[in-house]
C-alpha positions as CSV (number, residue, x, y, z in Angstrom):
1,X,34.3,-11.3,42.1
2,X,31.4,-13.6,43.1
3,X,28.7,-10.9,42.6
4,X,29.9,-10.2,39.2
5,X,30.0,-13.6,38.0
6,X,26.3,-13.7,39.2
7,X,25.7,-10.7,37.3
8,X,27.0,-11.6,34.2
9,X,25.4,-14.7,34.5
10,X,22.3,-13.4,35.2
11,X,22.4,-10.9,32.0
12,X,23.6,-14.0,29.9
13,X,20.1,-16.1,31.1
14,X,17.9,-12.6,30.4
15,X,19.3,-12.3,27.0
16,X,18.9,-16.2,25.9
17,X,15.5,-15.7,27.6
18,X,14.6,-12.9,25.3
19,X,16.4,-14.8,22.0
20,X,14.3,-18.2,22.8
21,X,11.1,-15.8,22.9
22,X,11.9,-14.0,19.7
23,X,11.9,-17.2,18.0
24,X,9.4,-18.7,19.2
25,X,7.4,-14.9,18.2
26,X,9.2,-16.0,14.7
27,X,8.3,-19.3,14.1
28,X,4.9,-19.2,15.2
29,X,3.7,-16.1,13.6
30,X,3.7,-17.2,10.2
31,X,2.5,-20.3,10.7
32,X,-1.3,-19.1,11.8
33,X,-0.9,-16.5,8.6
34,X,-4.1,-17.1,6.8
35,X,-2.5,-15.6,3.5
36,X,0.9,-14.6,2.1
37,X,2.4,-11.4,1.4
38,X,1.3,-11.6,-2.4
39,X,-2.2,-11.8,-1.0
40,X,-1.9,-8.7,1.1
41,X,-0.3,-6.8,-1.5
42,X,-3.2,-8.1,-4.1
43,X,-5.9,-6.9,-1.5
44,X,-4.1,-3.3,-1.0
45,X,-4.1,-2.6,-4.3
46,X,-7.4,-3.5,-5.1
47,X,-8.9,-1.5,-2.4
48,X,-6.8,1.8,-3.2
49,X,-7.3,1.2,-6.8
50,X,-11.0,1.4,-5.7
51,X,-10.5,4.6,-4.1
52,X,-8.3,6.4,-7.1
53,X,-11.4,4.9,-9.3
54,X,-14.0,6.6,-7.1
55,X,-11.8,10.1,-6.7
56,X,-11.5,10.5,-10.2
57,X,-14.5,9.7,-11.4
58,X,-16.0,12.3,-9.0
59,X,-13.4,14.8,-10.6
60,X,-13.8,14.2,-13.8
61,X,-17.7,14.7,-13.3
62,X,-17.5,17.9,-11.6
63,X,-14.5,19.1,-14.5
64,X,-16.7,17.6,-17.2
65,X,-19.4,19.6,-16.2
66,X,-17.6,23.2,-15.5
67,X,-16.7,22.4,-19.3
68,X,-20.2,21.7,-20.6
69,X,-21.3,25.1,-18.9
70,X,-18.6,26.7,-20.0
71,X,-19.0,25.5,-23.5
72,X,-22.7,26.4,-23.5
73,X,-22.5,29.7,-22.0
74,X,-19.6,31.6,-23.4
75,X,-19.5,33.5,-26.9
76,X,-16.0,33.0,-27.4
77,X,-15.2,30.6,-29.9
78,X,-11.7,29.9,-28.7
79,X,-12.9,29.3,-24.8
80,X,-15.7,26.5,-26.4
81,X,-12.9,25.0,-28.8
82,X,-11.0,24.6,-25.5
83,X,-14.0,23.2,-23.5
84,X,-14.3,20.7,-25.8
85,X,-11.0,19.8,-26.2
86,X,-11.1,19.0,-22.5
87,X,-14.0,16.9,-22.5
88,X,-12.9,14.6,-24.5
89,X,-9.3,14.6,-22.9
90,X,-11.6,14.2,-19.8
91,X,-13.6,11.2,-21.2
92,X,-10.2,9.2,-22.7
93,X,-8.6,9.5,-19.3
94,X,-11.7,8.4,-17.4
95,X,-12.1,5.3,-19.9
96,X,-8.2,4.4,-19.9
97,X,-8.0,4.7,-15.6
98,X,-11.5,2.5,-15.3
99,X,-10.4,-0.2,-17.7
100,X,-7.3,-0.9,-16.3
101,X,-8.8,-3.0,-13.6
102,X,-10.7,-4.5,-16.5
103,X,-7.4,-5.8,-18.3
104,X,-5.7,-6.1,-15.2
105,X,-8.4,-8.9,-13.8
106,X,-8.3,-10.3,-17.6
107,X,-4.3,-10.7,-17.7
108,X,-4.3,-11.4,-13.6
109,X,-5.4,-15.1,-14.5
110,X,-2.9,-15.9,-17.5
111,X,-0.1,-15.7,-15.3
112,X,-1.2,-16.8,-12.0
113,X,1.8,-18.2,-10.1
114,X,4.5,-16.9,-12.5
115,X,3.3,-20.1,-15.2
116,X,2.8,-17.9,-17.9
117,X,1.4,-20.3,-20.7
118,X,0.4,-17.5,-23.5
């Protein structure tokens, strides 16, 4: 009976050992956090709407220009109708995706904090 008593008491001091050193992992953590989660989420998005910027501007060059050559070189009237129907579908999509981090950095400012005052 003895040994078990030490046992359980044993498991009882591990366990308020490890609940002590949680909290203390809890409380201090945030408090040396140079930014908050909004920040974070603000940078992430910034830098991976950086890279969709970048991808598809690459894209859209390289389709851009299969449909100049095709529209230069081919005889069919129908394939350079087409070519230049997707150039400027290519062009209006490039200029919508780039300026949305235009407006977005515009709005971004106007309702900083939630105080929207528009």
């Amino acid at each position: 009976m003895l040994q078990r008593e030490k046992t359980k008491k044993r498991v009882m001091t591990y366990w308020i050992a490890v609940a002590a050193v949680c909290a203390l992992l809890v409380s201090i953590q945030p408090a040396f956090a140079a930014e908050t989660i909004w920040d974070r989420f603000s940078s992430i998005m910034r830098d991976f709407y950086g890279q969709i910027v970048a991808i598809s501007t690459i894209v859209a060059v390289t389709v851009a220009a299969v449909a100049l050559i095709v529209r230069l070189v081919s005889r069919n009237q129908r394939a350079v109708d087409e070519a230049t129907s997707w150039l400027k579908r290519i062009i209006i999509t490039w200029i919508i995706l780039n300026s949305l981090g235009f407006i977005v950095a515009y709005i971004q400012p106007l309702i900083a904090g939630g105080n929207y005052t528009g």
